[in-house]
C-alpha positions as protocol buffer text, in pm:
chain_id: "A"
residue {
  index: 1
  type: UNK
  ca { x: 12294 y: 9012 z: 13569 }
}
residue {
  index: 2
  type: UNK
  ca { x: 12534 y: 8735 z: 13442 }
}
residue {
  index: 3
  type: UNK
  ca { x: 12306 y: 8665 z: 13172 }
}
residue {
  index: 4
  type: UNK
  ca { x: 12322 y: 9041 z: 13051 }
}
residue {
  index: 5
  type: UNK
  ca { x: 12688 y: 9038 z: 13020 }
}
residue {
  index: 6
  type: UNK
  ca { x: 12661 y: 8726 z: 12816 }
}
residue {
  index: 7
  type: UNK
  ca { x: 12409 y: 8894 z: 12595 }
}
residue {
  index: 8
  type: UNK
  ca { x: 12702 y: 9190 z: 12547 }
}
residue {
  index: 9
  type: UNK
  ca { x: 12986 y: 8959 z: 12486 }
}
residue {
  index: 10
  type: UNK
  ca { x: 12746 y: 8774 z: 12199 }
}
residue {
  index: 11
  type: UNK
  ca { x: 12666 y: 9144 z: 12064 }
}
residue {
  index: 12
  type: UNK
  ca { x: 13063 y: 9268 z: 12037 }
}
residue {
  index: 13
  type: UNK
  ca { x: 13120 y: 8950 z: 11822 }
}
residue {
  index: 14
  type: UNK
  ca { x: 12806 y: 8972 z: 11607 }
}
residue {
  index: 15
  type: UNK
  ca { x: 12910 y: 9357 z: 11591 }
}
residue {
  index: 16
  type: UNK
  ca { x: 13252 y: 9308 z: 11497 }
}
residue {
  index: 17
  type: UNK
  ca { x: 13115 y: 9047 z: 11258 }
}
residue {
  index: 18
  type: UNK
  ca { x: 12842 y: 9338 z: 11092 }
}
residue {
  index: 19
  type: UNK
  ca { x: 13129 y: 9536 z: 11048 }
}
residue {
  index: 20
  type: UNK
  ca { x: 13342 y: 9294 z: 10843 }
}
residue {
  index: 21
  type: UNK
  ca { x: 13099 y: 9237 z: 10615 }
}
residue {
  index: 22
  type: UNK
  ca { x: 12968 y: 9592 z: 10602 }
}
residue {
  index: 23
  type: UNK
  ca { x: 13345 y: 9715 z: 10480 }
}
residue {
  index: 24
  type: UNK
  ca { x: 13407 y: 9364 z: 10280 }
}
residue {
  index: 25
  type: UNK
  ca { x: 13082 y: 9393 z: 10064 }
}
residue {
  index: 26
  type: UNK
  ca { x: 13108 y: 9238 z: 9835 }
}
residue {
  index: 27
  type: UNK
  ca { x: 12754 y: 9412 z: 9676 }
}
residue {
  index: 28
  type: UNK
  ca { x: 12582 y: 9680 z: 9793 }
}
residue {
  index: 29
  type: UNK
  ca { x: 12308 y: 9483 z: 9947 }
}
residue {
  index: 30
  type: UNK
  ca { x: 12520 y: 9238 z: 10168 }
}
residue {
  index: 31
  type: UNK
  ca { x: 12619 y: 9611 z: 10294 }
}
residue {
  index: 32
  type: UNK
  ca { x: 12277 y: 9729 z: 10377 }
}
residue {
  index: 33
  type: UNK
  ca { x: 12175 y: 9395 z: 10545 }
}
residue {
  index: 34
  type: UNK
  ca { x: 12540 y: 9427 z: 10752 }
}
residue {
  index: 35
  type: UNK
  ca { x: 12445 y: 9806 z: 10825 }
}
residue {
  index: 36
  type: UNK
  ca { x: 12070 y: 9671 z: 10946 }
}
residue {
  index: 37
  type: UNK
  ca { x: 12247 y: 9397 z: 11144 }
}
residue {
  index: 38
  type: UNK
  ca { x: 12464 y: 9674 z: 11311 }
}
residue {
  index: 39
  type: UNK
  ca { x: 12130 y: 9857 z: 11427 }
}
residue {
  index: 40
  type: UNK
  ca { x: 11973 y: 9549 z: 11593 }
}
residue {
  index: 41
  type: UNK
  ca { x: 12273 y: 9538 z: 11774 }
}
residue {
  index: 42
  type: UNK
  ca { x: 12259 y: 9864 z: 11889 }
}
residue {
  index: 43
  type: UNK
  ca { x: 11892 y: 9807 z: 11934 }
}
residue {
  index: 44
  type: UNK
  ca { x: 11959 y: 9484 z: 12187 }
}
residue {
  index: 45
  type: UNK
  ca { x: 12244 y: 9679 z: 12327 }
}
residue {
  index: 46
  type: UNK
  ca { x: 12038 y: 9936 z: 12465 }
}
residue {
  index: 47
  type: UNK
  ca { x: 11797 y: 9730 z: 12643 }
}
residue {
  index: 48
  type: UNK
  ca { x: 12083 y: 9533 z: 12796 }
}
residue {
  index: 49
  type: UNK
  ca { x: 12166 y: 9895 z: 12953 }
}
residue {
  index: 50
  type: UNK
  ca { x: 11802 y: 9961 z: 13048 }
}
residue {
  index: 51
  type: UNK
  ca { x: 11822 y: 9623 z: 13216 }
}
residue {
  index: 52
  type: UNK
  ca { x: 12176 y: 9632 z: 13335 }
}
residue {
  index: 53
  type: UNK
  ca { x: 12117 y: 10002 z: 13489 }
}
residue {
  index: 54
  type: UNK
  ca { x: 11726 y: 9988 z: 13583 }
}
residue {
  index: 55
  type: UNK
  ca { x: 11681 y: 10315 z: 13381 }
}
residue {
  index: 56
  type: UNK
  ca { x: 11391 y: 10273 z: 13104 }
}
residue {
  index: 57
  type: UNK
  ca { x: 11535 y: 10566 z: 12910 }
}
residue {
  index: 58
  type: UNK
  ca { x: 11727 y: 10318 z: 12751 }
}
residue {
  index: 59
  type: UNK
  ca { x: 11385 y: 10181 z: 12613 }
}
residue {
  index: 60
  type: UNK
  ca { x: 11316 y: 10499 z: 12460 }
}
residue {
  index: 61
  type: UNK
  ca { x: 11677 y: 10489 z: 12239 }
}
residue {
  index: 62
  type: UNK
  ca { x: 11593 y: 10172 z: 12140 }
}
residue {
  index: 63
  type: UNK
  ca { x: 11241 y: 10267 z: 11984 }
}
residue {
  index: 64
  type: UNK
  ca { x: 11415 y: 10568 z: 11859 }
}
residue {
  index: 65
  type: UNK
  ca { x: 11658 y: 10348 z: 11719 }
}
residue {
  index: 66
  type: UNK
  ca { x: 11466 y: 10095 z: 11584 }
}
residue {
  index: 67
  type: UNK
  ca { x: 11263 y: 10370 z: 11383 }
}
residue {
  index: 68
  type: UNK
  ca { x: 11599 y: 10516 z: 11196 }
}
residue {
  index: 69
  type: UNK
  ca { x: 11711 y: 10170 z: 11173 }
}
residue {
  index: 70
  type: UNK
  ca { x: 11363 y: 10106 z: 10980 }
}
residue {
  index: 71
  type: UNK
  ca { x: 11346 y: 10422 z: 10826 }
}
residue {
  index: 72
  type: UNK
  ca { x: 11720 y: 10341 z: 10693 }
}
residue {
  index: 73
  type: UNK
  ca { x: 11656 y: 9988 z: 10551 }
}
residue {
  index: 74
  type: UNK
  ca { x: 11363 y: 10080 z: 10361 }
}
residue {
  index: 75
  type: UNK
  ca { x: 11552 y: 10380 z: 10200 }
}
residue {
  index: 76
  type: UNK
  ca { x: 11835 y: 10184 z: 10132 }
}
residue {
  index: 77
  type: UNK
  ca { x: 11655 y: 9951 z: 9930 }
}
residue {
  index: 78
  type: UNK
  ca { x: 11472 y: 10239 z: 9725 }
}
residue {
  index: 79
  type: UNK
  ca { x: 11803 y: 10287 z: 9598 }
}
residue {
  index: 80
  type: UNK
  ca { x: 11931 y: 9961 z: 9529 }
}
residue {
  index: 81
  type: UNK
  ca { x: 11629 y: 9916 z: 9322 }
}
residue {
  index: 82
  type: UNK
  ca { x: 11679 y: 10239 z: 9150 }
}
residue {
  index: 83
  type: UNK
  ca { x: 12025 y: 10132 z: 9046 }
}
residue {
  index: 84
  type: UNK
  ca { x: 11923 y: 9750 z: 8911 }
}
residue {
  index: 85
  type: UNK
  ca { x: 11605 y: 9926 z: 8731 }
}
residue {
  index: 86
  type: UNK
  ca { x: 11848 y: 10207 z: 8589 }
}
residue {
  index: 87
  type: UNK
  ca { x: 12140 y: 9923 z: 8499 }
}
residue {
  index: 88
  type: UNK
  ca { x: 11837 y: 9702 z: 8325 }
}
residue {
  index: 89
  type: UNK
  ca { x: 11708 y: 9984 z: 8130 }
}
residue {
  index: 90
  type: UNK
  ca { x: 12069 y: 10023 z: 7957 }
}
């Protein structure tokens, strides 16, 4: 159970670190790697609940998570290669 609250504690600073970078940028890619760093977290964080708690509905946000986060990612980068193809074109 120790080990769980370590795994927390290591996920608060990688979060806090996610969103730094996700606010400081500096191009819109570091931003949607940051934003895809800030789902695993949320990912891992929800399986230290289903572990912490013994309730496997926990499992069930993380695959729903993990989905959106995918989902997300690859949409994001449609659009980032939109915008370089669009600012090459010029």
């Amino acid at each position: 159970m120790n080990l769980v609250y370590a795994f927390v504690l290591l996920l608060v600073v990688a979060a806090i670190i996610g969103f730094y970078r996700l606010l400081a940028g500096p191009t819109l890619a570091d931003r949607v790697i940051a934003l895809d760093l800030l789902f695993a977290v949320a990912i891992v964080m929800s399986i230290c609940a289903a572990l912490a708690s013994g309730s496997p509905a926990f499992l069930d946000v993380a695959v729903g998570l993990s989905l959106v986060g995918f989902v997300a990612t690859i949409a994001w980068a449609r659009l980032i290669d939109r915008q370089v193809t669009q600012e090459e074109d010029r």
